[in-house]
TORKOL-888453 format. One record per residue (C-alpha): residue number from 0; residue in three letters; x, y, z. Coordinates in Angstrom, 1 decimal. Each point is the difference from the previous one (the first is absolute). Layout:
! TORKOL-888453
<NUM; "ALA"; <X; Y; Z>>
...
This chain:
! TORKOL-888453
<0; "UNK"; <121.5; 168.8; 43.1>>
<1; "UNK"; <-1.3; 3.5; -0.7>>
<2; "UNK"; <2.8; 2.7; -1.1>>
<3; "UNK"; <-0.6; 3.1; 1.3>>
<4; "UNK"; <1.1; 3.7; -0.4>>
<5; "UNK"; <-0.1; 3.7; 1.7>>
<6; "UNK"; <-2.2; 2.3; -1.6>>
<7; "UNK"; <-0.8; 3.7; 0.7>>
<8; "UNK"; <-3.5; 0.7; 0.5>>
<9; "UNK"; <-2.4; 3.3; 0.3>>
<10; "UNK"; <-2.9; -0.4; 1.7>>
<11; "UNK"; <-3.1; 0.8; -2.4>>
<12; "UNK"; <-1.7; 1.1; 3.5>>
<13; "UNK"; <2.2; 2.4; 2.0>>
<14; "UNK"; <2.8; 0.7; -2.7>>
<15; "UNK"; <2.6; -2.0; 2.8>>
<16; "UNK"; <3.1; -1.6; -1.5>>
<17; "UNK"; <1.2; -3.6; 1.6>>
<18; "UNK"; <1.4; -3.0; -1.5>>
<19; "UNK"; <-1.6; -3.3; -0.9>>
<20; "UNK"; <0.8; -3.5; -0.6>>
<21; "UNK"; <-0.8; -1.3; -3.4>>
<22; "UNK"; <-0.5; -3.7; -1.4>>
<23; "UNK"; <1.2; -0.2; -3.2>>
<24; "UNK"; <0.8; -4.3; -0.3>>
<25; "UNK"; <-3.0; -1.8; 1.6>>
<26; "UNK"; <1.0; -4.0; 0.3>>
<27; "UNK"; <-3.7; -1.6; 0.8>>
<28; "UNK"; <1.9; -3.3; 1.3>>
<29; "UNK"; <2.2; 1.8; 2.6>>
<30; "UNK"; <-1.9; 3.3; 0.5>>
<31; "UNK"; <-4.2; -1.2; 0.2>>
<32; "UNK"; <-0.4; 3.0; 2.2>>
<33; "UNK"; <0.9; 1.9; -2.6>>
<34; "UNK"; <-1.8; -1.5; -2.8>>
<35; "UNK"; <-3.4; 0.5; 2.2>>
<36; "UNK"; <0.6; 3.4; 0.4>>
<37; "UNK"; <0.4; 0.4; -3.8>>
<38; "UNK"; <-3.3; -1.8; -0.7>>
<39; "UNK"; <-1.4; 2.1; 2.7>>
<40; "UNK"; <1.1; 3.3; -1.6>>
<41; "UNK"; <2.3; 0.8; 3.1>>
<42; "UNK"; <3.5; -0.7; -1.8>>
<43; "UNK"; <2.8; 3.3; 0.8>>
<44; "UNK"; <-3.0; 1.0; 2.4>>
<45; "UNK"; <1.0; 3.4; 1.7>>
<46; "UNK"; <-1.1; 1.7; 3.3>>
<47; "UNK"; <1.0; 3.8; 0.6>>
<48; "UNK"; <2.0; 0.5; 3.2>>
<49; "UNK"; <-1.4; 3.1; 0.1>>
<50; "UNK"; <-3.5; 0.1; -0.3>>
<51; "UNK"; <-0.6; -3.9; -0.4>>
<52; "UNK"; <-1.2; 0.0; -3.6>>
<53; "UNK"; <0.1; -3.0; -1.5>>
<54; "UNK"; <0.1; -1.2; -3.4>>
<55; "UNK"; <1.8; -2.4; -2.0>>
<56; "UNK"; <3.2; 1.4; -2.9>>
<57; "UNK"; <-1.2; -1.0; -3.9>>
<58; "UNK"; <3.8; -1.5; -0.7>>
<59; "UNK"; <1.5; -2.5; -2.3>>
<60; "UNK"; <0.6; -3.5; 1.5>>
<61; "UNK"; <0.5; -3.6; -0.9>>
<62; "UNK"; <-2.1; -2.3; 1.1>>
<63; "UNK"; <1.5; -3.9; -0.5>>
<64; "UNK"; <-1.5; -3.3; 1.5>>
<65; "UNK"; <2.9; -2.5; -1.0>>
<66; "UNK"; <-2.9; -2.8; 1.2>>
<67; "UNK"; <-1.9; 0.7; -3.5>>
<68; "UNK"; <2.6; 1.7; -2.3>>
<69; "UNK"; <-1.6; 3.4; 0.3>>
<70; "UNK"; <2.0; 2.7; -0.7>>
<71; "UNK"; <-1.8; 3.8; -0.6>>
<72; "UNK"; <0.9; 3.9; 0.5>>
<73; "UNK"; <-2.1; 2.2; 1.1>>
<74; "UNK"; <0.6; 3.2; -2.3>>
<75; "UNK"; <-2.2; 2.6; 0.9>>
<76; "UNK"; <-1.7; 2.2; -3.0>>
<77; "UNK"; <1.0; 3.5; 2.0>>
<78; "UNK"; <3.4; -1.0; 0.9>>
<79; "UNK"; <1.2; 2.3; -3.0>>
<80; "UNK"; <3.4; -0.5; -1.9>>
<81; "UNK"; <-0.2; -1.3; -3.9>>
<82; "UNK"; <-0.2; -3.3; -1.0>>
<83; "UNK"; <3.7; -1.0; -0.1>>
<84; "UNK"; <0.3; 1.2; 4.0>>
<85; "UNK"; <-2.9; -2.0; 1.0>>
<86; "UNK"; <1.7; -3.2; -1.8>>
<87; "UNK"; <3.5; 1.2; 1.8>>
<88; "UNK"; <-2.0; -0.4; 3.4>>
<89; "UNK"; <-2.0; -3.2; -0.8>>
<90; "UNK"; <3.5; -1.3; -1.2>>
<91; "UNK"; <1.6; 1.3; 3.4>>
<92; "UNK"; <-2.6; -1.5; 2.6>>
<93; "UNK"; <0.2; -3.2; -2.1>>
<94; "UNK"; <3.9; -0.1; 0.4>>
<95; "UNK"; <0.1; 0.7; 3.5>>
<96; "UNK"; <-2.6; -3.0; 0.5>>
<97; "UNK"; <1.9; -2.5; -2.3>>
<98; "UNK"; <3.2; 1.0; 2.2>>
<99; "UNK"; <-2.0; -0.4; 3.0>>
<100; "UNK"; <0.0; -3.4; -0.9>>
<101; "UNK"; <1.7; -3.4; 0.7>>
<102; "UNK"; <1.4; -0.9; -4.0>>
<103; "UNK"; <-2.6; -3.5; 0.3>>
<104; "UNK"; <-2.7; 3.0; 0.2>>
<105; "UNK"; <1.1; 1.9; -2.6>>
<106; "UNK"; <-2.7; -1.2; -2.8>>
<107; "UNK"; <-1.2; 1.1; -3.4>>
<108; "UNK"; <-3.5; 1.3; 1.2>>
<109; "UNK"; <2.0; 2.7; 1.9>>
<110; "UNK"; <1.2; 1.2; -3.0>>
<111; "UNK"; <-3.2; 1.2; -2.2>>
<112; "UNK"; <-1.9; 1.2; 3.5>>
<113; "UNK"; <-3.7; 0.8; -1.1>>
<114; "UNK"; <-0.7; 3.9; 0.3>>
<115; "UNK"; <-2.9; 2.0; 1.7>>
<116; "UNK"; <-1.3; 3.3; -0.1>>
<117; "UNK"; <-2.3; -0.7; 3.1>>
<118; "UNK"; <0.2; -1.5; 3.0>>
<119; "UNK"; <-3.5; -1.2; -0.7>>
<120; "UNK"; <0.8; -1.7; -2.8>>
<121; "UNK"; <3.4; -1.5; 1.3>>
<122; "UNK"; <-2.4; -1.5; 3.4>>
<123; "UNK"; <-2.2; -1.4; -2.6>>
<124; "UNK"; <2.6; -2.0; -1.6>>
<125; "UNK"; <1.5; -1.1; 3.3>>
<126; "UNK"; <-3.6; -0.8; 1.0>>
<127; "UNK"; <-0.4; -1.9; -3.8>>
<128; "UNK"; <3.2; -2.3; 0.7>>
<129; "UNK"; <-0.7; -0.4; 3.9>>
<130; "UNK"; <-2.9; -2.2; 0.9>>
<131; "UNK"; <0.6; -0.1; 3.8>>
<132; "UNK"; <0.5; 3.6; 0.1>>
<133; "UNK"; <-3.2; 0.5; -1.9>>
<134; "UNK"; <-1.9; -1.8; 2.5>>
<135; "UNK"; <1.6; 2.3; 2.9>>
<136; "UNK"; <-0.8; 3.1; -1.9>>
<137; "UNK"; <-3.5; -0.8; -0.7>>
<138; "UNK"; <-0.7; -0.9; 3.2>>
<139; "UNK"; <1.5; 3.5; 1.4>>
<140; "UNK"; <-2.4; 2.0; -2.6>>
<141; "UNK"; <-2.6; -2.2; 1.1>>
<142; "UNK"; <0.6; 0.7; 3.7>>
<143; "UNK"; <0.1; 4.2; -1.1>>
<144; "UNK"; <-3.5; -0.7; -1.5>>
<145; "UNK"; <-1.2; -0.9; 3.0>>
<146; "UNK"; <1.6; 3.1; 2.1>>
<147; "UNK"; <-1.6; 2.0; -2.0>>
<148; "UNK"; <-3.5; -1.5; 0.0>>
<149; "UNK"; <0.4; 0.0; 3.9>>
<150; "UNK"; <0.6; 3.8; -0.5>>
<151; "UNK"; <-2.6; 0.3; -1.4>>
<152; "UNK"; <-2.2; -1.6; 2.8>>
<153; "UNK"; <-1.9; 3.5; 1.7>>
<154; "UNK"; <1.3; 0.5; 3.8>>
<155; "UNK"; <-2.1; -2.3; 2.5>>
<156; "UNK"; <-1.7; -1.8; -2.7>>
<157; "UNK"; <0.1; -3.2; 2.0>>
<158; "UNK"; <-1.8; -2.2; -2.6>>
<159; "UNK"; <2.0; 1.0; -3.1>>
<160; "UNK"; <3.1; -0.6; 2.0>>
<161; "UNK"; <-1.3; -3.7; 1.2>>
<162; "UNK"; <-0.8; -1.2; -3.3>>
<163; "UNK"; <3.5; 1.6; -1.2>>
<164; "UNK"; <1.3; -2.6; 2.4>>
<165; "UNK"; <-2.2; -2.9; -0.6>>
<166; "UNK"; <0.8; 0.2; -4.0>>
<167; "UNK"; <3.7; 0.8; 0.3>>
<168; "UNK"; <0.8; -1.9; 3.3>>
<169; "UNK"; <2.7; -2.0; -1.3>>
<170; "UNK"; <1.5; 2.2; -2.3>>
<171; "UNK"; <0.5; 2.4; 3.3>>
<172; "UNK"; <3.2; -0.8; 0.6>>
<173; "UNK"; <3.7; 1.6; 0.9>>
<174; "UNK"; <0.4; 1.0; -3.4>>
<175; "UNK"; <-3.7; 1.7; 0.3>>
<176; "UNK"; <1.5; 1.6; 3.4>>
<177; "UNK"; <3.0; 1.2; -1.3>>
<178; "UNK"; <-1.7; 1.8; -3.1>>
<179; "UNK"; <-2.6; 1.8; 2.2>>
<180; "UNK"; <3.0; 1.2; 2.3>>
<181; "UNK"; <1.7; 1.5; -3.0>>
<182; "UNK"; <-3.7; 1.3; -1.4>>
<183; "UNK"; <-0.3; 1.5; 3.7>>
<184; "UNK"; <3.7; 1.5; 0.2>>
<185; "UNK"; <-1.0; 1.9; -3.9>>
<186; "UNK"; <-3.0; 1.3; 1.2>>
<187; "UNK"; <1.6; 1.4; 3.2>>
<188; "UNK"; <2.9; 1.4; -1.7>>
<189; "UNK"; <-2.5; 1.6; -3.1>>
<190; "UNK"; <-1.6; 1.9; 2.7>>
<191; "UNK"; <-3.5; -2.2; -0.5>>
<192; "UNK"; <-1.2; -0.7; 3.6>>
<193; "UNK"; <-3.3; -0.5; -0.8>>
<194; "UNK"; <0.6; -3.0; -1.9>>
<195; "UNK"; <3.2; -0.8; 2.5>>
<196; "UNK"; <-2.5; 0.0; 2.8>>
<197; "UNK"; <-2.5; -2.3; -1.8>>
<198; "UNK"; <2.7; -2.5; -1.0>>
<199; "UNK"; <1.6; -0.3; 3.6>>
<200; "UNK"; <-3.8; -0.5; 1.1>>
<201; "UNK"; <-0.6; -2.5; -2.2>>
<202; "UNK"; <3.1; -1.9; 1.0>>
<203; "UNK"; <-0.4; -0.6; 3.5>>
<204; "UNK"; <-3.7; -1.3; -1.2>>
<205; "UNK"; <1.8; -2.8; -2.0>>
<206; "UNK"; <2.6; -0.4; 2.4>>
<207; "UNK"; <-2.9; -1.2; 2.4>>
<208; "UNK"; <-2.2; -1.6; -2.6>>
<209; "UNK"; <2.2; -2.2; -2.6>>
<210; "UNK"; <1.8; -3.1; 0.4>>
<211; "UNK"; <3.7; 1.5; -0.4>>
<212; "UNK"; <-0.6; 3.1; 2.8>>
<213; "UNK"; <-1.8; -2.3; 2.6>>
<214; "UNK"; <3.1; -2.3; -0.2>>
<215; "UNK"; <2.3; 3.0; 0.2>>
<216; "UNK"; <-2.0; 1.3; 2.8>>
<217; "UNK"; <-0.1; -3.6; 1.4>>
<218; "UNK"; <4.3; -0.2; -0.2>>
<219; "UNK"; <0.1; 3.7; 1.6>>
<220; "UNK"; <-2.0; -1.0; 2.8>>
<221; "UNK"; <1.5; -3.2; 0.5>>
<222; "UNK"; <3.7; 1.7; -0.2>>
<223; "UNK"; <-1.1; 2.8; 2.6>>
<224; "UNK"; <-1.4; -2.8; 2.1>>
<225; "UNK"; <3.6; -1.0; 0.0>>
<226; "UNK"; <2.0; 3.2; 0.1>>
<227; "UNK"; <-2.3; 0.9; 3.1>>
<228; "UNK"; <1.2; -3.5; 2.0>>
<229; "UNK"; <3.2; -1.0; -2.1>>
<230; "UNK"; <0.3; -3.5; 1.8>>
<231; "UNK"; <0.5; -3.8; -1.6>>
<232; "UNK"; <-3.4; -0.5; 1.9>>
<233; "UNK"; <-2.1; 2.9; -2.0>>
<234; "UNK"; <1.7; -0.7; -3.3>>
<235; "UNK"; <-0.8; -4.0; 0.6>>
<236; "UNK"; <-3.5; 1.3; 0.8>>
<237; "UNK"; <-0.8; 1.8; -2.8>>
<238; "UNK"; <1.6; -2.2; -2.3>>
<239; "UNK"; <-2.1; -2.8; 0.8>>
<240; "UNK"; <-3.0; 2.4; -0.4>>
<241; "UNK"; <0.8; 1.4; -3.0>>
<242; "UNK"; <-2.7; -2.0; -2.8>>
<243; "UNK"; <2.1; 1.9; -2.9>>
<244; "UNK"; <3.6; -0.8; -1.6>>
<245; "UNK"; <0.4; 4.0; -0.7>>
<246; "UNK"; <-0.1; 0.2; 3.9>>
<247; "UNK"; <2.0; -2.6; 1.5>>
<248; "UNK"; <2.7; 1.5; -2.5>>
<249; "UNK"; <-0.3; 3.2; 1.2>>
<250; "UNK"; <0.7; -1.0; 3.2>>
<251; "UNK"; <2.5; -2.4; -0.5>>
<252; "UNK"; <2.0; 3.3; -1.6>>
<253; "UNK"; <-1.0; 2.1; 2.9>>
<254; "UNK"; <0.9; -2.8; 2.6>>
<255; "UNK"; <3.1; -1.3; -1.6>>
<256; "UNK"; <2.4; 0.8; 3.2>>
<257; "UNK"; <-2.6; -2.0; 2.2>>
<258; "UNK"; <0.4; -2.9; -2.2>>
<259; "UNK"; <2.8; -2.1; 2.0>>
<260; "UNK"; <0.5; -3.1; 1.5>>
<261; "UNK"; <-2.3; 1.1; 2.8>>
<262; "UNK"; <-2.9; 1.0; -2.4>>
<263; "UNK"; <-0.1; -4.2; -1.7>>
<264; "UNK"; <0.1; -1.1; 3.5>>
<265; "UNK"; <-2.9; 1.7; 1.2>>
<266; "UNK"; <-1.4; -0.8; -3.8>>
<267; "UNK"; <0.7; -4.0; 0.3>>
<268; "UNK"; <-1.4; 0.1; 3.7>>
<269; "UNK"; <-3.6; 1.2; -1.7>>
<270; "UNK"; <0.6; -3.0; -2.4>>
<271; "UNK"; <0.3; -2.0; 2.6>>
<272; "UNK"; <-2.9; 0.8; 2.1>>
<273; "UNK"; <-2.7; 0.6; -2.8>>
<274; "UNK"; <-3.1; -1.7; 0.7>>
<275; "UNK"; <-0.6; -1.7; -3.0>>
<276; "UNK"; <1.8; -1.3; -3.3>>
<277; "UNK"; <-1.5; 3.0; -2.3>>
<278; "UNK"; <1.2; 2.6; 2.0>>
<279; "UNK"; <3.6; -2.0; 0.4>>
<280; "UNK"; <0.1; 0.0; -3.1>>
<281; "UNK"; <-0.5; 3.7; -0.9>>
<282; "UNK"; <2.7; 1.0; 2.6>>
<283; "UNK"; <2.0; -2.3; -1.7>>
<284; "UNK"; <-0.3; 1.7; -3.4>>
<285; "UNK"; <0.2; 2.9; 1.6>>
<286; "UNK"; <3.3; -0.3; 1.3>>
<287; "UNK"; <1.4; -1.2; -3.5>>
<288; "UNK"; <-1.7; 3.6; -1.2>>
<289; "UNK"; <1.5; 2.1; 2.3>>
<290; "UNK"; <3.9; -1.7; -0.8>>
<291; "UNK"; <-0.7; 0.0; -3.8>>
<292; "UNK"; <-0.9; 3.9; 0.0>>
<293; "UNK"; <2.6; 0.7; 2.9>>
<294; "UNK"; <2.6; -1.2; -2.6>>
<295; "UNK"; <-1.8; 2.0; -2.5>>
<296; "UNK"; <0.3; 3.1; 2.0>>
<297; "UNK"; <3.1; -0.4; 1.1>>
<298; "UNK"; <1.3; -0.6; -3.8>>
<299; "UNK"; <-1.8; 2.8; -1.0>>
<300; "UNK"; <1.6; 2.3; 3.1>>
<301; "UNK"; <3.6; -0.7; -1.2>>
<302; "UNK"; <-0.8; 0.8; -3.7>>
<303; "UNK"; <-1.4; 3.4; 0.9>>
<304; "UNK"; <2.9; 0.6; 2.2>>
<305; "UNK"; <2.5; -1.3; -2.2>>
<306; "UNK"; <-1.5; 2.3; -3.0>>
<307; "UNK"; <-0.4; 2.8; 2.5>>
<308; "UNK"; <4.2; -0.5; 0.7>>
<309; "UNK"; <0.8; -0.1; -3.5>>
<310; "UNK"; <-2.1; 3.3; -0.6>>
<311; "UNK"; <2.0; 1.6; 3.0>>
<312; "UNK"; <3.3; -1.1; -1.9>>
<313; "UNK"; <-1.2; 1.3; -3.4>>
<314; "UNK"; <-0.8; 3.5; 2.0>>
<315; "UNK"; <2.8; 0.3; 1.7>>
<316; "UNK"; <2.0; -0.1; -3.6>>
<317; "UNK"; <-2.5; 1.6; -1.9>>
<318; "UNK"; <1.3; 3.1; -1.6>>
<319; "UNK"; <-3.0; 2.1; 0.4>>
<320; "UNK"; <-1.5; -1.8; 3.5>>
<321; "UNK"; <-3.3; 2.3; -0.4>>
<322; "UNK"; <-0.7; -0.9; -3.6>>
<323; "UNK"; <0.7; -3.3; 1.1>>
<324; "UNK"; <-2.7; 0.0; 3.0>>
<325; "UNK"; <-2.4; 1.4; -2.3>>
<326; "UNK"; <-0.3; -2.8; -2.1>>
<327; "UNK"; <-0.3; -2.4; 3.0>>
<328; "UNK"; <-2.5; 1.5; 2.3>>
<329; "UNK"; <-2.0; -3.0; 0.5>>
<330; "UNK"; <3.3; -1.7; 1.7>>
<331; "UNK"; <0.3; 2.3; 2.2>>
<332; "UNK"; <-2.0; -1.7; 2.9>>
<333; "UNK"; <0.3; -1.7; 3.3>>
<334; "UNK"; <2.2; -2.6; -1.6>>
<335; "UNK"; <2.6; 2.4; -1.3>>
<336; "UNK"; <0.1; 2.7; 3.3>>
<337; "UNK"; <0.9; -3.6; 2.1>>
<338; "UNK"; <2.3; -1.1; -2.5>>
<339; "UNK"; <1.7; 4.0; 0.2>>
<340; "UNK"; <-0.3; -0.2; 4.2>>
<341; "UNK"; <1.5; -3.6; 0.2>>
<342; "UNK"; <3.6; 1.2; -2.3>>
<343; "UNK"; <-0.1; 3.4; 2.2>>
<344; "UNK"; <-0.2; -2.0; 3.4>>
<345; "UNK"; <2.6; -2.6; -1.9>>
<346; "UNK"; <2.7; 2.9; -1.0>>
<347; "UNK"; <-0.7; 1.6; 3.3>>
<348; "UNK"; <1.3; -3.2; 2.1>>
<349; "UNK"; <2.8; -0.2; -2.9>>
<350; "UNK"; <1.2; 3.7; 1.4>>
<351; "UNK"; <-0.4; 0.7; -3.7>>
<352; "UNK"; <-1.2; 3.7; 0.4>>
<353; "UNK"; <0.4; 1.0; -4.1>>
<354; "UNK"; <-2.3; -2.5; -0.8>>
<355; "UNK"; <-2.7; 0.9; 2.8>>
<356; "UNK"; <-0.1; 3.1; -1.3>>
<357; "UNK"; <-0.3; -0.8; -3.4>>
<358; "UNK"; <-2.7; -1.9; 1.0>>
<359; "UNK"; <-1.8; 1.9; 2.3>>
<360; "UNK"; <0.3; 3.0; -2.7>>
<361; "UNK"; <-1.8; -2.6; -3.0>>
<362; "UNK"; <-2.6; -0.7; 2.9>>
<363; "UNK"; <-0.8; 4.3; 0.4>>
<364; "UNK"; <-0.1; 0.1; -4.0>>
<365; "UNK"; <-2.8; -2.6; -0.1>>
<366; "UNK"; <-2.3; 1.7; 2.7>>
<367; "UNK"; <0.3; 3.2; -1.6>>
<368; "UNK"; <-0.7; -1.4; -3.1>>
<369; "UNK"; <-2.8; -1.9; 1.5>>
<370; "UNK"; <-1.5; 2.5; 1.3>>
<371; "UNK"; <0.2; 2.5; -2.9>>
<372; "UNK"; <-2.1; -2.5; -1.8>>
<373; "UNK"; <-2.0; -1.2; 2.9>>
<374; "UNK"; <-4.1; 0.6; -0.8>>
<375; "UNK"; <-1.4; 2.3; 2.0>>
<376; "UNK"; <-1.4; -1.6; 3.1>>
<377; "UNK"; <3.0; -1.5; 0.2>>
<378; "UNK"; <2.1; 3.2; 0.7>>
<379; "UNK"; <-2.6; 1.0; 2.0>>
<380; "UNK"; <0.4; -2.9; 2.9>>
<381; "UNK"; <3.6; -0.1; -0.4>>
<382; "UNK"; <-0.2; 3.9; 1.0>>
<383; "UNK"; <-1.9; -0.8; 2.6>>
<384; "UNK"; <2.7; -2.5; 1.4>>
<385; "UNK"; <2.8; 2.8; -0.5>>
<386; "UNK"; <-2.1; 2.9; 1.7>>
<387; "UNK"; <1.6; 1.4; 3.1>>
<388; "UNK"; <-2.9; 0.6; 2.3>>
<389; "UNK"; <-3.3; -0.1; 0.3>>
<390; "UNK"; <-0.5; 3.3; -1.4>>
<391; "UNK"; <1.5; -0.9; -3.1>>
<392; "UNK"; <-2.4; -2.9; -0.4>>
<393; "UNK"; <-2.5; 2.2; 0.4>>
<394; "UNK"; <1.2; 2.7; -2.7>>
<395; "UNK"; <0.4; -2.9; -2.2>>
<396; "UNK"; <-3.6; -1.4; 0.3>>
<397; "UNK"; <-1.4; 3.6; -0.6>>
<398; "UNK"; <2.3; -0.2; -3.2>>
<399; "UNK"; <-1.1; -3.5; -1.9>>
<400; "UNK"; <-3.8; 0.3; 0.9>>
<401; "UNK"; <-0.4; -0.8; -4.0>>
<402; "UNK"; <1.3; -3.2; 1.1>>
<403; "UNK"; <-3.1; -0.7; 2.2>>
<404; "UNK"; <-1.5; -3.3; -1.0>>
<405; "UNK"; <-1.2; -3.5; 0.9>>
<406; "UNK"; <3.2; -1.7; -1.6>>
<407; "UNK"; <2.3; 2.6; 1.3>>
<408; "UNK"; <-1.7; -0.5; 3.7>>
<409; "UNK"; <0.3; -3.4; -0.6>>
<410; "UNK"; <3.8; -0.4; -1.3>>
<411; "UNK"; <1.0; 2.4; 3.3>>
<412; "UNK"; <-1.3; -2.9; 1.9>>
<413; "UNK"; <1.4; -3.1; -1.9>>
<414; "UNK"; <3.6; 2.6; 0.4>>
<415; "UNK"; <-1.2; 0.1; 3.5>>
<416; "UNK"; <-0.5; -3.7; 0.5>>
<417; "UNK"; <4.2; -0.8; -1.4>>
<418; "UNK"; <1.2; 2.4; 2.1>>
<419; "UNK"; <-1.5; -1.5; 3.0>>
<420; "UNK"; <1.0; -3.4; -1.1>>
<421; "UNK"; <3.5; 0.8; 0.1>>
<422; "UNK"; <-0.4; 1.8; 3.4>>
<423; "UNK"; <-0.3; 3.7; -1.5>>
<424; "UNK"; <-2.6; 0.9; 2.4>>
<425; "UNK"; <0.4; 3.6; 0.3>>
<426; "UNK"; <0.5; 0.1; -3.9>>
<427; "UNK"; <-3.2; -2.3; -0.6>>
<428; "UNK"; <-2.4; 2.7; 2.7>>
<429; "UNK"; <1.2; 2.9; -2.2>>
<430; "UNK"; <-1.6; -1.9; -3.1>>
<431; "UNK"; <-3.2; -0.6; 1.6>>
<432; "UNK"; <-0.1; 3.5; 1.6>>
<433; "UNK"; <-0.1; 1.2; -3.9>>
<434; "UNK"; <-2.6; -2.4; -0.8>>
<435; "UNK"; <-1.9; 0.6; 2.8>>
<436; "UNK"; <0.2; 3.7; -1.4>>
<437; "UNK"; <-1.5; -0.8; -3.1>>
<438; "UNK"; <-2.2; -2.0; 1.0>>
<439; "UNK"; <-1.2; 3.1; 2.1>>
<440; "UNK"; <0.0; 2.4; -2.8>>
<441; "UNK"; <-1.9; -2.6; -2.2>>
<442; "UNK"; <-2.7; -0.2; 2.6>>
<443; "UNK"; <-0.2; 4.0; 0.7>>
């Protein structure tokens, strides 16, 4: 649970007004998401519509976690207000959690919550009483260590970079990943290519050189292998190939409509012919992997989608559907624009008009605000999609030559690559006609 309201908000950037959504009752049992963004310093974060500042509101919360009897309030020192009104809101947020509450919930703890004046001090203390969450946190600001030493690695030094990698190699994992995306994304939007440039350099060396990036690379390769020649036979092929468990899952997500009654046959006939008892004897234990993570998948599919039609629900009711979307932008992916599609093409064979428009209106809302928010090579390929000739591809090429880079050359192709796959061809050519023309002004 996390009880939210609507706050008006003046961007310390451009002076532009716009609403936010604020957390002011953060339940670490029901809400984790929440609670991570807290210890991360991104609680009530805030991004500008207008000129995409972002920052993160300095406003009082509670933060309870019924798991260990915590209860604190977050009162911060330039909230202003005398004493007795800070003690009217500590005593408000504290009702509004008790009543929040099933009456078996309702216990004394709640009633003498523990007050800070930082949010420093109130992490600490949830860090103090939270072993498990200790352990996550240190290992995040253990991982941010390590981005920054890799910064600090000099462009194409070659051997500071290898022994980087043969000191840190296991500790260069998804969490590692993810934090040197985020460094990446700050430097971009701080205006600090140089150190951008040297960071996105440095990545594709690790991607090629440590254990977690060659079995990524290994998975894409294997995946494209598929998506290139999506037959039982390929997907048997490579699965039998595949020396690492990362892999065969990967495909067995990417092959799950392939994975019938036909597929086992062709499967059991292998097991049948296989020259000797070891290699029977892999297949074998190969087949039993690929049901147990089918099953996995598939369980894991209808969560998604059944959390993606619940959110759909909730938006659909929500009194302010923006604010809403706002604070779920990471739900708004593949999972939730199928979910939207299959009720539009459901109401559409119902004759129920009202509600395909409702719907199709809620879909038009999340791709504007999608693309308000969208970094910027992402606007860019998306205008690309939209441009009417090839004039205006041109124009727009002239107009985002700041965008010329190896990993903005390289995501057109990826974006190139999907749209082929799903039989965009002309779509896909326009892509690598804009990479081709980087590529061009690169070499000139």
């Amino acid at each position: 649970m996390a009880t939210q309201a609507v706050t008006q908000v003046t961007c310390p950037n451009c002076n532009h007004t716009f609403t936010a959504p604020l957390m002011q009752i953060i339940d670490a049992q029901k809400d984790p998401e929440a609670k991570m963004r807290l210890l991360a310093g991104q609680l009530n974060a805030i991004m500008c519509p207008h000129c995409g500042f972002q920052g993160a509101l300095n406003a009082p919360f509670v933060y309870h976690d019924p798991d260990l009897e915590l209860a604190f309030v977050y009162t911060p020192m330039d909230m202003g207000g005398t004493n007795l009104d800070q003690q009217k809101m500590v005593g408000n947020l504290t009702n509004r959690l008790l009543t929040s509450l099933p009456p078996e919930e309702r216990k004394g703890y709640l009633l003498q919550p523990q007050t800070f004046l930082t949010q420093k001090s109130l992490v600490d203390a949830i860090l103090e009483n939270d072993e498990e969450t200790r352990e996550l946190v240190e290992a995040q600001e253990h991982r941010a260590e390590l981005v920054e030493q890799l910064r600090q690695i000099a462009p194409d030094d070659r051997l500071a970079l290898a022994g980087f990698v043969g000191q840190n190699d296991e500790e260069l994992d998804e969490m590692f990943f993810q934090l040197l995306g985020l460094m990446q994304n700050m430097l971009k939007s701080q205006g600090q290519s140089a150190d951008y440039e040297r960071l996105a350099q440095h990545q594709e060396y690790l991607m090629l050189h440590t254990t977690l990036g060659q079995a990524l690379q290994a998975q894409e390769q294997a995946v494209k292998t598929l998506v290139e020649n999506p037959t039982r036979e390929t997907l048997l092929d490579q699965l039998v190939k595949a020396e690492d468990e990362s892999v065969r899952r990967a495909l067995v997500a990417a092959g799950r409509q392939l994975l019938d009654y036909a597929f086992f046959q062709a499967l059991t006939k292998r097991v049948e012919d296989a020259s000797d008892e070891g290699q029977r004897e892999k297949l074998l234990a190969l087949r039993k992997e690929i049901q147990e993570v089918r099953d996995q998948v598939d369980a894991m599919t209808l969560a998604v989608l059944d959390s993606r039609a619940k959110l759909l629900h909730e938006l659909l009711i929500a009194e302010n559907p923006r604010d809403f979307l706002l604070r779920h932008l990471s739900d708004l992916d593949a999972a939730f624009f199928s979910v939207l599609n299959a009720n539009i093409r459901r109401a559409h064979e119902e004759g129920r008009q009202d509600i395909v428009e409702q719907l199709q209106a809620v879909g038009d809302m999340v791709n504007e605000l999608l693309s308000q928010i969208a970094p910027p090579e992402v606007k860019f390929i998306n205008q690309l999609l939209d441009a009417e000739d090839e004039d205006a591809v041109q124009q727009l090429l002239e107009q985002a030559r700041e965008l010329v880079s190896e990993q903005m050359m390289a995501l057109l192709e990826r974006a190139g690559e999907d749209l082929e796959a799903d039989g965009r061809e002309q779509d896909a050519q326009r892509l690598r006609y804009a990479a081709e023309q980087m590529q061009a002004w690169v070499a000139a």
